[in-house]
C-alpha positions in Angstrom: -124.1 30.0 59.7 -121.0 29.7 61.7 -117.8 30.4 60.0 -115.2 27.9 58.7 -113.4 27.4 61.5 -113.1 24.0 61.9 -111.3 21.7 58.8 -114.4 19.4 56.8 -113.1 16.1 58.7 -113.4 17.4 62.2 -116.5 17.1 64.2 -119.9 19.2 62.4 -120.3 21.7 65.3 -118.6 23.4 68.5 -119.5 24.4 71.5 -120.8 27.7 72.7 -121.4 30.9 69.9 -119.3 31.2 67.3 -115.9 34.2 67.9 -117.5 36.0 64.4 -121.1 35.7 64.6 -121.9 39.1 65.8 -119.6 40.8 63.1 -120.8 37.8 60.4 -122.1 39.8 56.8 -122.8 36.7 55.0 -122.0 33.5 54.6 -121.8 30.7 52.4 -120.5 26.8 51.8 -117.0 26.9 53.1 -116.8 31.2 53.3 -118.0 33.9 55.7 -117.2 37.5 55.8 -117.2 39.5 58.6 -117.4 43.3 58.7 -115.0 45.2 61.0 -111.5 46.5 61.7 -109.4 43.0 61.3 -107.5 44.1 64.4 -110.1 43.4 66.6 -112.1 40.3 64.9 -109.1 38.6 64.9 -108.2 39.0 68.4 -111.9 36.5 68.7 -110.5 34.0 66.3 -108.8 30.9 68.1 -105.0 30.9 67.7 -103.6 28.9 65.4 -106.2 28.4 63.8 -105.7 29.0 60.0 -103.6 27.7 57.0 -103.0 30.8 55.0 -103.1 34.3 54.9 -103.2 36.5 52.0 -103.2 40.5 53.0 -103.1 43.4 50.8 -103.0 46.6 53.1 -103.8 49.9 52.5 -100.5 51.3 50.5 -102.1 55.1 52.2 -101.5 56.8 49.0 -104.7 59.1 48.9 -103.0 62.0 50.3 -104.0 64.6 47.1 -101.8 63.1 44.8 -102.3 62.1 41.2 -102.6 59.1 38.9 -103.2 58.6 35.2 -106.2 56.4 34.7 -107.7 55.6 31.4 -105.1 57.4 29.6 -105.7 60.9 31.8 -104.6 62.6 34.9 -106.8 61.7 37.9 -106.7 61.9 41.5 -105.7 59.8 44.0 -108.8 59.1 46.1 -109.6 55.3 47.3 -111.3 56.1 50.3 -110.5 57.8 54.1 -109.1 54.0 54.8 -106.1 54.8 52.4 -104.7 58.1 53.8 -101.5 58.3 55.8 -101.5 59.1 59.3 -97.9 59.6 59.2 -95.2 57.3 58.8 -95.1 56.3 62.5 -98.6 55.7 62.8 -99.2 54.4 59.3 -96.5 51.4 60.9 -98.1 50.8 63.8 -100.7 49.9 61.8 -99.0 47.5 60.2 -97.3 45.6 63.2 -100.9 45.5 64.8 -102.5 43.7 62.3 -99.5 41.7 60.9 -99.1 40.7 65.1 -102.8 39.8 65.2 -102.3 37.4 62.0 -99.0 36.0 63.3 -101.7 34.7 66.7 -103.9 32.8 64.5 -101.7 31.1 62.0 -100.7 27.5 62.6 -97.0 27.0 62.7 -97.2 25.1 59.1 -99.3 28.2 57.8 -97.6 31.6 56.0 -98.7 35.1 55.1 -98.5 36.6 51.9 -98.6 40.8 52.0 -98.8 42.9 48.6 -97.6 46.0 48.1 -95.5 48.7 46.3 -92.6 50.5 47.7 -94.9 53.0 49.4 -95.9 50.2 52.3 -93.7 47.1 51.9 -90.6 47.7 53.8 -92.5 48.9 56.4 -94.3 45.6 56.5 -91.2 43.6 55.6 -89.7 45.6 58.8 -92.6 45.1 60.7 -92.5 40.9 60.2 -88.9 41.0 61.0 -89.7 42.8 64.1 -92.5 40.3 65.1 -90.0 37.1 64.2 -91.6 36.2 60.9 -89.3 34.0 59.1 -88.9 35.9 55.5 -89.4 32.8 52.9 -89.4 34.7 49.2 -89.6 38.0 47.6 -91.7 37.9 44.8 -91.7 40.4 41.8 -94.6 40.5 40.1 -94.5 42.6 36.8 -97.4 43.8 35.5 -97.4 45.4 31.5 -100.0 47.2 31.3 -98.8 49.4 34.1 -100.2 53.0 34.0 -97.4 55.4 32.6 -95.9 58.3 35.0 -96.5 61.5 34.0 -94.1 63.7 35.7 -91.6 62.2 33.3 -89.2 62.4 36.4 -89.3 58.5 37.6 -89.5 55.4 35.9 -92.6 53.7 35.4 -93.9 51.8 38.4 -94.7 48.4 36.9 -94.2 45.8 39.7 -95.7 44.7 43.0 -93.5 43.1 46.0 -95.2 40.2 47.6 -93.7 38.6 51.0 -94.2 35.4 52.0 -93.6 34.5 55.7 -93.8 31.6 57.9 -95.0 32.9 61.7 -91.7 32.1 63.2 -87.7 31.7 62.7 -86.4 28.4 63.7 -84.4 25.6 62.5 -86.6 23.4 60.9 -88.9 24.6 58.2 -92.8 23.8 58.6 -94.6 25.6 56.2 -96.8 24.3 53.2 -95.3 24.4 49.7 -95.9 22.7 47.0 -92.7 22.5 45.4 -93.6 19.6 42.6 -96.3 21.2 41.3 -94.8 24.5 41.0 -91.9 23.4 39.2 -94.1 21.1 37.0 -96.0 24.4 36.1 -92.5 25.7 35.5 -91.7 23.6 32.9 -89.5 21.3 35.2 -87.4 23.9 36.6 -87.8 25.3 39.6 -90.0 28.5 39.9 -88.1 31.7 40.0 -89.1 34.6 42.4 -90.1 36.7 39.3 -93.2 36.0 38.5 -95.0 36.5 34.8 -98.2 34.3 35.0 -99.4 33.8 31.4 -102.7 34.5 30.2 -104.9 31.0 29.7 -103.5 29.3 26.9 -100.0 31.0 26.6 -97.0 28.6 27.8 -95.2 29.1 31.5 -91.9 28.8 29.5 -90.2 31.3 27.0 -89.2 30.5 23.7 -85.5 29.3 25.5 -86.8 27.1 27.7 -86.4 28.9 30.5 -89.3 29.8 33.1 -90.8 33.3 33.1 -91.0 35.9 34.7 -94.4 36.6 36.6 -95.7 38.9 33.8 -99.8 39.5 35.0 -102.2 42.0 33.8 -104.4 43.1 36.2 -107.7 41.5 36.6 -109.5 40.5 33.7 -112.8 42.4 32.9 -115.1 39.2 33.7 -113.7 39.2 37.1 -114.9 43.1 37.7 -118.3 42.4 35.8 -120.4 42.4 39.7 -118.7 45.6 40.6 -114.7 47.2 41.2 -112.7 47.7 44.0 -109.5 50.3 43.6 -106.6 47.8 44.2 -108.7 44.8 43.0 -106.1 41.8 42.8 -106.0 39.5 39.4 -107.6 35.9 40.1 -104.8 34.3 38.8 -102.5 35.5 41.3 -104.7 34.2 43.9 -105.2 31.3 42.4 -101.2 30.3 42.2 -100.8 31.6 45.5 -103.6 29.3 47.1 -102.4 26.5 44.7 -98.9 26.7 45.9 -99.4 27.3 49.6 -102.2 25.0 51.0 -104.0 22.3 51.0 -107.2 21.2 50.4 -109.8 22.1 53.2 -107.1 24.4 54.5 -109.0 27.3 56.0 -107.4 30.7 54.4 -108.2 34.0 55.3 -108.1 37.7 53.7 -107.9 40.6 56.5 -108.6 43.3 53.7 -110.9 41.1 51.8 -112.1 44.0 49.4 -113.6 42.1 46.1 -113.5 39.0 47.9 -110.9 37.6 45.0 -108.7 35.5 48.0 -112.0 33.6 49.0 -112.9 33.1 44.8 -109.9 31.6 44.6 -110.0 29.8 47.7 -113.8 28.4 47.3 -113.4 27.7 43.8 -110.0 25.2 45.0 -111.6 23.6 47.7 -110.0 25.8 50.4 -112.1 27.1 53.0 -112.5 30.8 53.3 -112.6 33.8 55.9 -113.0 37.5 54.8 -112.6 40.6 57.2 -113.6 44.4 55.7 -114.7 47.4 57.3 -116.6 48.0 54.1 -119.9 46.9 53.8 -120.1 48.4 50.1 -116.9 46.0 49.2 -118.3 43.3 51.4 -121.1 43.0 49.4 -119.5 42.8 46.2 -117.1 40.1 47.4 -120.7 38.5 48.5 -122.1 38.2 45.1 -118.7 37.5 43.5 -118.9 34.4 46.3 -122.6 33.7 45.8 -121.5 33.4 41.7 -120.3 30.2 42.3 -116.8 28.4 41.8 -117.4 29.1 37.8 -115.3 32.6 37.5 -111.9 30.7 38.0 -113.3 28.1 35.6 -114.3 31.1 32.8 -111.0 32.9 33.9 -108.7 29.8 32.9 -111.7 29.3 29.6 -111.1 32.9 28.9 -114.9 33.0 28.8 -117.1 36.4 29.9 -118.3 37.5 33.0 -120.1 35.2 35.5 -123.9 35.8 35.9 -125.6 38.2 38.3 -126.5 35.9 41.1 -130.3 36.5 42.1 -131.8 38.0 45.3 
């Protein structure tokens, strides 16, 4: 099935083979996912071809350090495609793909890149460097953050996300939904610190006032066809693709992981592009995909997991 290149109005086919199809893993209505380094399959997509990107990189923290998970003292190990080359190298990285991105987005398109203080001012650095025009910083604060247990910081409880447009000029292009943000605000305008509410709490404190994005991370229905390590909360996909782009508007994950950018995406009537060198994650996002639309219904319901789709 040829990937979602071209927006549901245009003309049903194209000419000549498809830039993904030798790299396609599956593919649905409105979603493929390709498996590869993102690097190189989006050097095959066409330029200026997509609408929004949504990136959460390696943060190359498995370097034989520890975490406290579940209440205990654990190692750091995601995988070999989270440990540091170096800080020079581990930025290179980042410009590469972040250039590679920057190719393919449409000049009313942005990027959205998570992270903690361990990879985001590289990347911030690195979009300044490619001529990315910085749009927001947004805090995300998440309360149920695991507790540090050298006892010599304070507790990492937030996530940075950056949200570019591909290029600095004079008059701004890019796709925001400013109305229906501040409508979910309450009727003021929505702050850069985010607290998204669990479904059926209020957007607004008790004075009024908007709040900050306050998000546990994902829900346990949204992890109930498998986990990934840095698995991302549907509703903060879901507010980022609300807020961001339109409908048809081809979006695209170049760590796709889970797949939660494209169950987001799908389930809004966005079309969707994942890229993984993981066939293991691929596969998850896959049957998370193949699940149908329902998940962000049952997330919003605060129903259970979705069902096992059927081979």
């Amino acid at each position: 099935m040829p990937i979602p290149l071209r927006r549901p109005s245009g003309p049903e086919g194209r000419s000549g083979a498809d830039p993904l199809d030798s790299s396609c893993f599956a593919s649905g209505t409105g979603w493929t996912l390709a498996l590869g380094d993102c690097r190189e399959l989006l050097g095959r997509m066409p330029a200026a071809s997509v609408d929004l990107v949504f990136a959460d990189p390696p943060y190359f923290l498995s370097n034989g350090g520890f975490t406290c998970h579940s209440g205990r003292r654990a190692p750091v190990r995601k995988g070999a495609w989270d440990a540091s080359r170096g800080v020079g190298e581990d930025h290179r990285f980042h410009v590469a793909w972040l250039a590679a991105c920057q190719r393919v987005l449409r000049p009313e398109g942005t990027l959205w890149v998570s992270g903690t203080q361990h990879v985001i001012f590289s990347v911030g650095f690195a979009l300044q460097s490619l001529g990315f025009k910085l749009l927001n910083t947004i805090t995300w604060y998440k309360p149920n953050a695991s507790p540090n247990l050298s006892c010599r910081y304070f507790t990492h409880s937030s996530e940075l996300l950056l949200w570019a447009a591909p290029r600095s000029g004079p008059r701004l292009q890019h796709t925001f939904h400013y109305a229906e943000m501040r409508q979910e605000a309450g009727g003021v305008q929505m702050r850069d610190v985010w607290a998204l509410p669990r479904p059926g709490d209020e957007e607004l404190c008790d004075d009024g006032q908007g709040r900050v994005w306050t998000l546990t991370g994902p829900r346990r229905g949204e992890k109930a066809l498998g986990r990934h390590p840095t698995q991302k909360p549907l509703a903060l996909l879901e507010r980022i693709v609300r807020a961001t782009s339109g409908k048809g508007a081809l979006v695209l994950d170049p760590f796709c992981g889970s797949g939660t950018t494209g169950v987001a995406a799908v389930a809004l009537g966005r079309r969707f592009v994942g890229l993984d060198l993981s066939a293991e994650y691929l596969g998850l996002a896959r049957a998370r995909l193949e699940a149908g639309p329902d998940e962000l219904t049952r997330r919003r319901a605060g129903a259970g997991p979705p069902p096992r789709p059927r081979r």
